[in-house]
N, C-alpha and C positions, 0 to 999 in steps of 0.2 A: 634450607634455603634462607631461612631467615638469620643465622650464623653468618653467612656469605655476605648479604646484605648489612649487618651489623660490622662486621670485619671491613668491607668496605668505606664503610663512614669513615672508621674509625680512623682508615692510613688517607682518608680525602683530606680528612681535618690534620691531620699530622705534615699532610704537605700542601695546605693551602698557609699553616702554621708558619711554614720554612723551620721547622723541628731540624736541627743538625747535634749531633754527636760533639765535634769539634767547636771550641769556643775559640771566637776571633783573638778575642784581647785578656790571653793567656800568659804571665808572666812571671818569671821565676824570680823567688826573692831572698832564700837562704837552702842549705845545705848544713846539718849539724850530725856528728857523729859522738854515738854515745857508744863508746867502748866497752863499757862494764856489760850491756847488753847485744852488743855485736848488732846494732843497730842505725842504719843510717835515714835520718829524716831529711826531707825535701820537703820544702815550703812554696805553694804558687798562691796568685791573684787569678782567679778566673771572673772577668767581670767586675771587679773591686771585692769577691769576697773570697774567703779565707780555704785554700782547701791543700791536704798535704799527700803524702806518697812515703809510705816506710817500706823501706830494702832491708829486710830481715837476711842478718848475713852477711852486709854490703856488698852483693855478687856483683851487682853494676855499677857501671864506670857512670861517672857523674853528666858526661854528655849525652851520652846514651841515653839514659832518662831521662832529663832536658827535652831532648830530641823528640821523642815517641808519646810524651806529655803533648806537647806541642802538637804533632802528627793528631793527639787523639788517642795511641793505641794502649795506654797505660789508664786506666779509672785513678780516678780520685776520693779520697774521703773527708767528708766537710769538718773543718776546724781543722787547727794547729795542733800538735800536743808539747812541739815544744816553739817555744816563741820565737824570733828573728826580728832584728831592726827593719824597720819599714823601709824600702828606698826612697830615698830620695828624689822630689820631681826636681824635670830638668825646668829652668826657668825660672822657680822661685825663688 
């Protein structure tokens, strides 16, 4: 019983939170393939911070991931491992 109770707190607080999976202001900012490792890196901004996606392989087409990043359905891991120029904001 008191599991039950504990468990509920637990998903009250997660959704008095607004906890979501999906990050609004998600943005892609490079794409780098390293050949000698059959490796393709993708670079996003989740937030203003740094987080990437390696396609071991490069089985996927580059929108494709784009896409399902975006969605949500693809995790990410925090930090770059390889670097990308920043984009550029519009208006400065």
């Amino acid at each position: 019983m008191k599991k039950v109770i504990n468990l509920s707190l637990i998903l009250a607080v997660f959704a008095i939170s607004g906890f979501s999976v999906r990050q609004e202001t998600t943005e892609f900012v490079c794409q780098k393939v390293l050949k000698a490792k059959n490796e393709c890196h993708y670079n996003f901004l989740v937030e203003g911070a740094k987080f990437r996606y390696v396609d071991v392989g490069c089985r996927r087409k580059k929108e494709d991931v784009i896409k399902k990043v975006m969605a949500g359905e693809i995790p990410l891991a925090k930090d770059w491992k390889i670097e990308c120029p920043m984009p550029k904001k519009e208006g400065l």
